[in-house]
Every structure is written in structure tokens, then in C-alpha cells.
C-alpha positions in Angstrom: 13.7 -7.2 12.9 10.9 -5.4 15.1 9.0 -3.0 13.1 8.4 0.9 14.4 4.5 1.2 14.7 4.7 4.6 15.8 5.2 7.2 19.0 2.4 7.8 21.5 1.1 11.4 21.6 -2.4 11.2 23.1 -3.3 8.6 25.8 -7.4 8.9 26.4 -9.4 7.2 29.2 -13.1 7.4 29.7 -14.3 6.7 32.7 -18.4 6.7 32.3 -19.2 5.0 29.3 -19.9 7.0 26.2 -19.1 10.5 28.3 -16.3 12.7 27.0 -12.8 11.4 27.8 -9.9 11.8 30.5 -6.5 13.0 28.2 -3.8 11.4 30.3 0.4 12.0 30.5 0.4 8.3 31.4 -1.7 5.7 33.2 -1.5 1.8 34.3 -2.6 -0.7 32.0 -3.4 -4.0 33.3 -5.4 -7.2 32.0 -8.4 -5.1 31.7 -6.8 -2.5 29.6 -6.0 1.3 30.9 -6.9 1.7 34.6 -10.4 3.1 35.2 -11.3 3.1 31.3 -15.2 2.5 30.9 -15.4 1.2 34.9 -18.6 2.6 35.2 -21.3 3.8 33.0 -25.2 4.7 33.1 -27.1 1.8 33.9 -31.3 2.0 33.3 -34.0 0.1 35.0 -33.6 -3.1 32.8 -30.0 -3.2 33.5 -28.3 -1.7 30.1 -25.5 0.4 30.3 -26.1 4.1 28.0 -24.2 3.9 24.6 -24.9 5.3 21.2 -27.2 2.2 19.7 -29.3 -0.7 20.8 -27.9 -4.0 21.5 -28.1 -6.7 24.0 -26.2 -5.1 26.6 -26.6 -1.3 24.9 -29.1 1.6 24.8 -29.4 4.2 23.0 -29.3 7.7 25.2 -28.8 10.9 24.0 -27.0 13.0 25.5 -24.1 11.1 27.1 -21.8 12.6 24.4 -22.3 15.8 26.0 -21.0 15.2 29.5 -17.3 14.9 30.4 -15.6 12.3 33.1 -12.4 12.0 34.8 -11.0 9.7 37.6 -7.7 11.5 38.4 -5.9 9.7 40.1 -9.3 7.8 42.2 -10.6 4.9 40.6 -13.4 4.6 43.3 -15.5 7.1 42.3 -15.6 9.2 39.2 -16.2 12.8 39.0 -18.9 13.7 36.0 -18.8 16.9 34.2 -21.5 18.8 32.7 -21.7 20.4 29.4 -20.0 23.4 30.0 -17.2 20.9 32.0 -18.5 21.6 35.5 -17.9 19.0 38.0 -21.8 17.9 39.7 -22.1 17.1 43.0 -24.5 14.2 42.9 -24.3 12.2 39.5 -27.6 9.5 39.8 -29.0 12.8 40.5 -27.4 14.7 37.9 -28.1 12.5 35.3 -31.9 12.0 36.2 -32.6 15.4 36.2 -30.4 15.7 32.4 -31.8 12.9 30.8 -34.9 13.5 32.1 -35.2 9.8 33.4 -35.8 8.0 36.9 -34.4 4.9 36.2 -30.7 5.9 35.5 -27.6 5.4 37.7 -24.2 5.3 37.6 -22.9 2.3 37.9 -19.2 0.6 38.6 -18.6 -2.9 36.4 -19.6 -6.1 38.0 -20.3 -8.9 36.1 -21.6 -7.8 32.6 -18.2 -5.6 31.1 -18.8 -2.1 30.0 -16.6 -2.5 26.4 -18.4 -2.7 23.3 -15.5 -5.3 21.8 -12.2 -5.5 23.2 -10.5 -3.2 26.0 -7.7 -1.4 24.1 -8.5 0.8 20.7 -5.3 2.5 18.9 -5.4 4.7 16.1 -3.0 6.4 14.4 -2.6 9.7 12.8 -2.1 8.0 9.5 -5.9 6.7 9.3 -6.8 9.9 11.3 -5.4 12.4 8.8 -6.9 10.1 5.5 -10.2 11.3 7.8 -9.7 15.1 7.6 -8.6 14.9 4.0 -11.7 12.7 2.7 -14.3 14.9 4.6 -12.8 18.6 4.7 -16.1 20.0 5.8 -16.0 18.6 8.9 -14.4 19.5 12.1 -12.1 16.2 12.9 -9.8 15.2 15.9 -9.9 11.8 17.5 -12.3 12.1 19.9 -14.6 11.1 17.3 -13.2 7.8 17.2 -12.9 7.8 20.8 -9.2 5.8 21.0 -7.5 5.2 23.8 -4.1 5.4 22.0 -3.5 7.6 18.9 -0.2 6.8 17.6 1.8 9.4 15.8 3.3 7.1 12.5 6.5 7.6 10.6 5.8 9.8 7.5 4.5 8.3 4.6 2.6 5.6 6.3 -0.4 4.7 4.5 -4.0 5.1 6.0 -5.4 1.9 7.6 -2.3 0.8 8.4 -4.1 -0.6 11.9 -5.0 -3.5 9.5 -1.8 -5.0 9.0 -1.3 -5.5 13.0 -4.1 -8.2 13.2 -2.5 -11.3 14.6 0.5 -9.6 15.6 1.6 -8.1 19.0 3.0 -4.4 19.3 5.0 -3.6 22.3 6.0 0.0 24.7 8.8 1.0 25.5 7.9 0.4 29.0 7.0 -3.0 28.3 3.4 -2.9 27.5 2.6 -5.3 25.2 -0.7 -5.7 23.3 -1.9 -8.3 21.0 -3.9 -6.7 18.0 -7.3 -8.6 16.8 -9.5 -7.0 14.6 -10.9 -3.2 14.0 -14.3 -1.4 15.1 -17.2 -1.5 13.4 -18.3 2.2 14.0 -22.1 3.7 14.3 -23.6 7.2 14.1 -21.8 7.9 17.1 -18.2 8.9 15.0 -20.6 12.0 13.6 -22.5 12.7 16.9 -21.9 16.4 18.0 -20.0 16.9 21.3 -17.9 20.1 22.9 -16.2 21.5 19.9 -17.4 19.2 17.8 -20.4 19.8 15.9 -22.9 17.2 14.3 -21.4 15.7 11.4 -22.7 12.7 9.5 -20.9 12.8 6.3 -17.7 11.3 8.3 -19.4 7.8 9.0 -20.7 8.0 5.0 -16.6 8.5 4.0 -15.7 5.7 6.8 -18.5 3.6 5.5 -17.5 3.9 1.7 -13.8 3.6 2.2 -13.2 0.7 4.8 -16.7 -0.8 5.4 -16.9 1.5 8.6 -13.9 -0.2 10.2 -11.4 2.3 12.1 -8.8 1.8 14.5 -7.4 -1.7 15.7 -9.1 -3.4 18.8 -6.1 -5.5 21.7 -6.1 -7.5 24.5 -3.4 -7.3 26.6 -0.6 -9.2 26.8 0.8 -7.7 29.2 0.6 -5.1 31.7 2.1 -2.0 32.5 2.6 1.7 32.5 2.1 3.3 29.4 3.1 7.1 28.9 3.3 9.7 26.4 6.2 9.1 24.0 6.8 5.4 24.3 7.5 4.4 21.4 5.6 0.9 20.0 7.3 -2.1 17.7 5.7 -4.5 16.1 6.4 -8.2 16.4 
């Protein structure tokens, strides 16, 4: 028998990399995961995409946090907000003037993909409550964690429950299906301060200590569909 994962009761999309989110009623996912997530992002002179840390494909720009996105119901051209959630005219030109740099853009995806791992992050409010309760000093909601699901789980479901859905597929009520393969390995970036959200370190420290700064559980999809607030997942 199918197992009840949980209800959806936020759906988040963010359409400029590592810019505050779009909070959705519903949306399309399809083989790249939710329409429009992370299609475009700041791209600098040597061709890296802004983030929260340094890698290959990464840099480091402060800042990003800061700045809100949304697509609406356009996926050819985002609309970026500014810190007060403003909509700016011109964004290259936005963001060169905010980040104090000439060699940003905004840029759609082409070949090198904008995700840090996989396309498709779930949380639930399991894992995301355990959060709140280990670091009370903190101001916590799940735009920390930056999911694009948060699944609200039948009480008395233990925190990290996401781990037990590696190697298993959990499917909508609409039909969406996706197949669960590992967690994130989270950065600095879970304490960072953003609208409403002040700075707070200590919650990567507790994350760290607990679960080897793992959080959430990263899919593919196996297949497409429309997703919306209230479908209720299974797990098979």
C-alpha cells in the first residue's frame, strides 16, 4: 500500500538564481522541474552564474539574497525586484549599478544548467519545525532552505523523514511523479539575512551538528505535470 508523504501548502519558484522566490497556487512541472525555476541567473565576465559559494560553475556574490524575482505567468523574461520589492526597469543595468560590477548580466540557461544538484527540492514541515525548535533564537520559515515544495506531514512524523524517500518515487495527485535521490548539502547561505529574515548563523551550526548539513530531499522527474496547492503526495 502507497504511503501518505504529506499535503502541499507552499509551492516556491525562483526565477533568477539565488534571488528571493516566486510563492505560487500552482505551476507546470516538466523534465526540468517547475516551469521557469532558476532559468536565468547573474552571469559574470568569466561565465559563472551568482550563488552563495565558489565552485566550478558558482560565485560568490553578495547581495543576490536581497533581491526578489517573479515570472508570472512569462517565462521569457523575468521581472527583478529590489530590496524593498520594487520591480526595476532595466536589470543588467540594475544589477551593475547594485553590485557595483560591470561585468554582470542576466542571463537565460543555455548549455551550462543553473541548479546546484538536482531540479526539484521538497521539504517538509516535519524537518522544518525540528529547525525552529533546535534554534529558538532565530527567526525560521522555509525560505531559508529555499524548497520548492514544503510538504505539510501527518502529525507525529519524525524530522528528516526526507531520508527515507531516497530510491523511491512520490507521486501528486495530479499525476506528478518524482523520483527522490539524495538531500542538500547546505552552505552559509541557510543563515544569510534576506527580507524579514535577519542574519543567522547558528542555524547551519544546529543543521551541521544534527544531520551533517543535509536538509531536504533532492528529485528528478519522472514525470510531468501540473502540480498545485493541496495535492496530496504517496509514496511508492
Amino acid at each position: 500500500m502507497a504511503e501518505v508523504m504529506g499535503v502541499v501548502e507552499r509551492l516556491w519558484r525562483y526565477p533568477v538564481k539565488s534571488t528571493g522566490g516566486e510563492r505560487l497556487d500552482s505551476v507546470e512541472v516538466d523534465g526540468r522541474g517547475l516551469a521557469g525555476d532558476r532559468l536565468y541567473a547573474v552571469r559574470d565576465g568569466r561565465g559563472k552564474f551568482g550563488s552563495g559559494k565558489n565552485t566550478r560553475r558558482f560565485r560568490r556574490i553578495d547581495g543576490l539574497l536581497r533581491l526578489g524575482s517573479r515570472l508570472g505567468c512569462r517565462l521569457d523574461r523575468p521581472e527583478l525586484l529590489d530590496p524593498l520589492g520594487n520591480p526595476v526597469g532595466e536589470p543588467t543595468a540594475f544589477l551593475r549599478a547594485y553590485l557595483q560590477r560591470e561585468d554582470v548580466e542576466l542571463a537565460r540557461e543555455d548549455t551550462v544548467p543553473h541548479f546546484d544538484q538536482l531540479p526539484v527540492s521538497v521539504l517538509t514541515t516535519a524537518t522544518l519545525d525540528w529547525v525552529r525548535r533546535a534554534v529558538p533564537s532565530a527567526v525560521v520559515d522555509e525560505r531559508r532552505f529555499r524548497p520548492n515544495v514544503l510538504l505539510r506531514t501527518p502529525p507525529g512524523t519524525p524530522p528528516f523523514v526526507e531520508d527515507t524517500w531516497f530510491g523511491h518515487e512520490g507521486r501528486a495527485t495530479g499525476g506528478v511523479r518524482l523520483a527522490f535521490l539524495r538531500a542538500s548539502e547546505r552552505c552559509a547561505m541557510i543563515g544569510a539575512a534576506q527580507p524579514g529574515l535577519p542574519h543567522a548563523p547558528e542555524i547551519l551550526k544546529a543543521v551541521t551538528h544534527a544531520h551533517a548539513a543535509r536538509l531536504d530531499a533532492l528529485a528528478e522527474v519522472g514525470r510531468p505535470g501540473h502540480l498545485r496547492v493541496g495535492d496530496t503526495f504517496t509514496l511508492t
